[in-house]
C-alpha positions in Angstrom: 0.0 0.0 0.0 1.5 3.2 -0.7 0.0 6.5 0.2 0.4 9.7 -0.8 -0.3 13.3 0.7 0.6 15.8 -2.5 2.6 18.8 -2.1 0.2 21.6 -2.6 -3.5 22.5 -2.3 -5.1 21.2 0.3 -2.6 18.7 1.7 -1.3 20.7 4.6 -2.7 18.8 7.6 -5.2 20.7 9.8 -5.2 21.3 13.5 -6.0 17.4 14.5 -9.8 17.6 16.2 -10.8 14.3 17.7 -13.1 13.6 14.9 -12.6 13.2 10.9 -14.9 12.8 8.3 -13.5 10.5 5.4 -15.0 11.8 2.3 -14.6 8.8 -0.6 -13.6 9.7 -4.3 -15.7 8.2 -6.4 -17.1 10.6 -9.0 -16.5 14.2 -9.3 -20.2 15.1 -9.6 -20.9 12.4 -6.5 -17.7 13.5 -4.5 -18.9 17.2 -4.7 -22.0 16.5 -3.6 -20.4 14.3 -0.3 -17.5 17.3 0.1 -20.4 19.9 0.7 -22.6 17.8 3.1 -18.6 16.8 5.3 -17.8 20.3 5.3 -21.2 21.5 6.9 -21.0 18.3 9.1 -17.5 19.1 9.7 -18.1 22.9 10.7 -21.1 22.4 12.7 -19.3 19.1 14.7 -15.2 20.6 15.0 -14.4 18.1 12.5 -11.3 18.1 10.0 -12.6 16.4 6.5 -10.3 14.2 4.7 -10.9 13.6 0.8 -9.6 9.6 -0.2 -8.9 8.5 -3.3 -8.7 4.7 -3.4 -6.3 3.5 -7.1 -6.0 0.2 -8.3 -2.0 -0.6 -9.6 -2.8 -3.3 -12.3 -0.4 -6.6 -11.4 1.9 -5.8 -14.0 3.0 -2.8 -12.3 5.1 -2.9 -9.4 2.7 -0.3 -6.6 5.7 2.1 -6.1 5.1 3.2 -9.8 1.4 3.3 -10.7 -0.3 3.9 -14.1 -1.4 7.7 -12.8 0.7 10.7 -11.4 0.4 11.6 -8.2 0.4 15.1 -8.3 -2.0 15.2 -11.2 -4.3 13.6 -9.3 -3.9 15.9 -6.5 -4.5 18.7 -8.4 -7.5 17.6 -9.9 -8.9 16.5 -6.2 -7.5 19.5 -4.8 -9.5 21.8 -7.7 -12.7 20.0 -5.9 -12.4 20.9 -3.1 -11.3 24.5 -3.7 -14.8 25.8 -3.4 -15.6 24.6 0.3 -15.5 26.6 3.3 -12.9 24.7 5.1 -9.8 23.1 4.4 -9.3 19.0 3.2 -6.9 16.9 3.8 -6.2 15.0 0.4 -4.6 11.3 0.8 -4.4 9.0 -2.0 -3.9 5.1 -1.7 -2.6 3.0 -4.3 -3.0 -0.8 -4.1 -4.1 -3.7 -5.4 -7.7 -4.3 -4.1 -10.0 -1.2 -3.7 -11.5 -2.6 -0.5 -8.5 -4.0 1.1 -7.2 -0.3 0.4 -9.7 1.5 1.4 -10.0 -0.5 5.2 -6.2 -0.3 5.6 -6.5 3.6 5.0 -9.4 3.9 7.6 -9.2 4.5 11.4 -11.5 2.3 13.9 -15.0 3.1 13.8 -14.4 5.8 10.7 -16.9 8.4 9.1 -17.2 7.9 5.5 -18.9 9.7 3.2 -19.9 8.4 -0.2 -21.4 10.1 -2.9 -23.2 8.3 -5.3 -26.3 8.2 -7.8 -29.1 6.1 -6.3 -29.9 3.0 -8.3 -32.1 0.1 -7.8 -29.2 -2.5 -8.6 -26.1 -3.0 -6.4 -23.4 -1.2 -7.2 -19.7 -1.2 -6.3 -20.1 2.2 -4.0 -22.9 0.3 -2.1 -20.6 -3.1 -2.1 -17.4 -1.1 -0.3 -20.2 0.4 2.1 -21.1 -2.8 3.0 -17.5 -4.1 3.5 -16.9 -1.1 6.0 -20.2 -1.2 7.5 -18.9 -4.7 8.4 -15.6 -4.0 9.9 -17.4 -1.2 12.3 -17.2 2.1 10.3 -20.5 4.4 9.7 -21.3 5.3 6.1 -23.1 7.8 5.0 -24.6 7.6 2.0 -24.6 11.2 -0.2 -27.1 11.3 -3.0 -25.7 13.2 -6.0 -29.0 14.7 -7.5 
């Protein structure tokens, strides 16, 4: 698992509060809507947000060098969350299973947001929410509209 906490933007660490909201990248449209509810959650509870962005290195590749830049996606994440009224803490993961990823990058008995369109039929955002809900995180589903 390697992680990364880019340069610029909004990588500088806030003051640590005792709570954080984990706000998953899924989809920009989806991730917006999830950053907007975590920062008025985050504001209204002294919370610091974090932004995640779970990648998937491909066998072939070794996981110190991963088919996408770093800092380009940092950028783009960090262009997301420009807009909101307090600061996130941006940390991407790269491994090689997005669920073994995603509970490796998560404290005990985590917040995590995830945005995501509402569908009748399972979907993978509703499958990883399952998987944390089982290893004793809450997750807050955000409806992108």
């Amino acid at each position: 698992m390697i992680q990364t906490e880019p340069r610029f933007g909004y990588s500088a660490r806030p003051a640590q509060s005792a709570l954080e909201i984990t706000v998953l990248f899924t989809k920009v449209r989806a991730t917006l809507t999830a950053l907007r509810c975590a920062a008025s959650l985050a504001r209204d509870l002294g919370a610091t947000v974090r932004i995640l962005n779970v990648r998937v290195v491909p066998y072939p590749l070794p996981l110190d060098r991963p088919p996408t830049d770093r800092d380009v996606l940092a950028t783009n994440i960090s262009k997301l969350a420009d807009g909101q009224s307090m600061p996130a803490r941006i940390e991407i993961w790269f491994g090689r299973d997005v669920v073994d990823s995603l509970l490796q990058s998560l404290s005990p008995s985590s917040i995590v947001l995830v945005g995501a369109k509402t569908r009748w039929w399972p979907t993978k955002e509703r499958r990883w929410a399952k998987q944390m809900t089982g290893h004793g995180h809450q997750v807050i589903f955000v409806s992108e509209r």
